[in-house]
ROLUM-778047 format. One record per atom (N, C-alpha, C): residue in one letter; z, x, y. Coordinates in pm, whole numbers, plus 50000, padded with zeros to 5 digits. Layout:
! residues N
AZXY...
//
This chain:
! residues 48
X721915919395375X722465930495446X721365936595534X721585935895657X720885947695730X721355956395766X720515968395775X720825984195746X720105992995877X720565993495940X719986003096039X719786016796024X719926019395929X719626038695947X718486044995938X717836040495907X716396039395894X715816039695946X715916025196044X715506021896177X715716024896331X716986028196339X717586031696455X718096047096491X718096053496609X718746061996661X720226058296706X720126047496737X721266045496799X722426042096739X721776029496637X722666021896564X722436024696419X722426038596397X722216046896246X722926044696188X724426040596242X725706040396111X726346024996149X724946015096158X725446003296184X725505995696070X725765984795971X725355977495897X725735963295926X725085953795911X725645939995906X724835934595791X726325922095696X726265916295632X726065899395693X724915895195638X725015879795676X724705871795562X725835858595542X725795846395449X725445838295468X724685831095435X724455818595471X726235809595437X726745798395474X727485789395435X727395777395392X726205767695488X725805758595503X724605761195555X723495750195540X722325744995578X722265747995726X721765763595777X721095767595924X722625770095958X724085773695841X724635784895951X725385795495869X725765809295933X725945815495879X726905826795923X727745835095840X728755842895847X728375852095858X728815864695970X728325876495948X729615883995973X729615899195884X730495905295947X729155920295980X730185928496072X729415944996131X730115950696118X729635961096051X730325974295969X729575988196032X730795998496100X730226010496180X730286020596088X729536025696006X730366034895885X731086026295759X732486026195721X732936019395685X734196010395710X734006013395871X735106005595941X734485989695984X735385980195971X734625968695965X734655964896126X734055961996248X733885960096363X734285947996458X733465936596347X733375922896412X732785916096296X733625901396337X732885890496262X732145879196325X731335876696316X730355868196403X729845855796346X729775846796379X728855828796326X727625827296383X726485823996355X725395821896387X725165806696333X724185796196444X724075785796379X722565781896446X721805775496334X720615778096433X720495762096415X719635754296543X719175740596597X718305735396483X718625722896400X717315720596373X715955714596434X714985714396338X713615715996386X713465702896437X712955705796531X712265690296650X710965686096568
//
C-alpha cells in the first residue's frame, strides 16, 4: 500500500493498493478517501 498523507499536499487523501499477480506484473487499485477511483495494471520489461 502506498499512502500519501504524509508525503503529499496534494495527494493527502490519496492511497493506492498494489499486487503483484505474476512474475513483473501487477494490480493496482486508487482509493481517494474511501471512495475507490481507478484500477490500473502495471507490467514491467524484463531485464536485458
Amino acid at each position: 500500500m502506498l499512502d500519501y498523507s504524509e508525503t503529499s499536499l496534494l495527494a493527502h487523501w490519496v492511497r493506492d493498493e498494489i499486487r503483484e499477480i505474476a512474475p513483473r506484473i501487477y494490480l493496482g487499485k486508487v482509493y481517494l478517501g474511501k471512495k475507490r477511483l481507478i484500477d490500473f495494471a502495471l507490467e514491467f520489461p524484463a531485464s536485458a
